[in-house]
KEVEX-606360 format. One line per field, with one value per residue (C-alpha): residue in three letters; z, x, y; chain; residue number from 1. Coordinates in Angstrom, 3 decimals, always signed. Layout:
% KEVEX-606360
r = [ALA,...] .
zz = [Z,...] .
xx = [X,...] .
yy = [Y,...] .
c = [A,...] .
k = [NUM,...] .
END
This chain:
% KEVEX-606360
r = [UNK,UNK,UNK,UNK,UNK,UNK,UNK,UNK,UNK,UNK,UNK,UNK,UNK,UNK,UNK,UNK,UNK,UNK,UNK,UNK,UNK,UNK,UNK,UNK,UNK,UNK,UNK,UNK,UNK,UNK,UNK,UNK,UNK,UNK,UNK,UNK,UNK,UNK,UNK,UNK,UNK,UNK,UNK,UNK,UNK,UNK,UNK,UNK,UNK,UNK,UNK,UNK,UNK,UNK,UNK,UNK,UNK,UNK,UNK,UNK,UNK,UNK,UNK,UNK,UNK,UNK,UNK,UNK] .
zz = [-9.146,-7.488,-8.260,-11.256,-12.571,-16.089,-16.025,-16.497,-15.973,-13.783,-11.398,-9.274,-5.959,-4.164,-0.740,+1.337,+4.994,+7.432,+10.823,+11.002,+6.963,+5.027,+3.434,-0.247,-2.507,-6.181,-7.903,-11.711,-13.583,-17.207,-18.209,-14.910,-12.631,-9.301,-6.481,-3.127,+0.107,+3.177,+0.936,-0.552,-4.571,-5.855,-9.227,-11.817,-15.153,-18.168,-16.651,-20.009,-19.858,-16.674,-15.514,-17.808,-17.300,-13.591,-11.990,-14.032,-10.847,-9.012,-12.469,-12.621,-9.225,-9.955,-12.917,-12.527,-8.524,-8.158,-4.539,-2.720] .
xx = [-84.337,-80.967,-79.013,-76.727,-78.114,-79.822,-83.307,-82.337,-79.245,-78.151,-75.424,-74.217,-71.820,-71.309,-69.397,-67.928,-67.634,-66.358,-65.329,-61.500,-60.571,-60.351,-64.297,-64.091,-65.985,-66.753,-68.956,-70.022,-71.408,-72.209,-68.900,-66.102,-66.099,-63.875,-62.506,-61.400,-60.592,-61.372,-62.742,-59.024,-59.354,-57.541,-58.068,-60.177,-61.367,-63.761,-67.511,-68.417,-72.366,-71.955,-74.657,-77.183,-76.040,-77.211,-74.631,-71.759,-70.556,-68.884,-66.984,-66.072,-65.110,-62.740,-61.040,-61.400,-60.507,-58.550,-59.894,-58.829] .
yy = [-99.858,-99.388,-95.768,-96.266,-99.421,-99.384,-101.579,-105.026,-104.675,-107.365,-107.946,-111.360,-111.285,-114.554,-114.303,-117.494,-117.083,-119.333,-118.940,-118.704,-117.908,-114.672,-113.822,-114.462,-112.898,-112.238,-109.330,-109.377,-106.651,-106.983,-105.915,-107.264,-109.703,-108.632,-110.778,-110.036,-111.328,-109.241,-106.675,-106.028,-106.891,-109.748,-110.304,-108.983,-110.633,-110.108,-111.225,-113.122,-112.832,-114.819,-112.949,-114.709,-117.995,-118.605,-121.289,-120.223,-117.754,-120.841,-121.594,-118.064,-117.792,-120.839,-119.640,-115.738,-115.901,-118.709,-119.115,-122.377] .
c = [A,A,A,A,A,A,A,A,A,A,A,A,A,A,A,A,A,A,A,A,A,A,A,A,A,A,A,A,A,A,A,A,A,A,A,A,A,A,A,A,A,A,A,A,A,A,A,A,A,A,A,A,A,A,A,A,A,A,A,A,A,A,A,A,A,A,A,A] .
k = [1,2,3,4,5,6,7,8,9,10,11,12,13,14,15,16,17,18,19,20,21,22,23,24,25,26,27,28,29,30,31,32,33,34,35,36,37,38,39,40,41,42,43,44,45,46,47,48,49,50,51,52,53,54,55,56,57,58,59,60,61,62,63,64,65,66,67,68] .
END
């Protein structure tokens, strides 16, 4: 188990990298999801249980991020 997480707790990130553009990246807990670009935060936003719901990072990424 990883230091300061409660068992079964979970936690999602999802980074996009390409050459030539700022990294994006977004990291949900049970309670926040936070954005940032080149590891500077962006935007934060309630996570919504989008940590049980398996594809619903990329909408929250959309809506909570507002990455292009």
């Amino acid at each position: 188990m990883h230091p300061g997480r409660e068992r079964g707790e979970r936690r999602l990130r999802r980074s996009t990298f390409c050459p030539d553009a700022p990294t994006q990246e977004i990291f949900c807990d049970a309670e926040t999801c936070v954005c940032s670009v080149d590891g500077v935060e962006v935007a934060q936003c309630p996570a919504d249980n989008v940590c049980a719901e398996g594809d619903a990072i990329f909408d929250k990424m959309a809506s909570c991020c507002k990455f292009e």
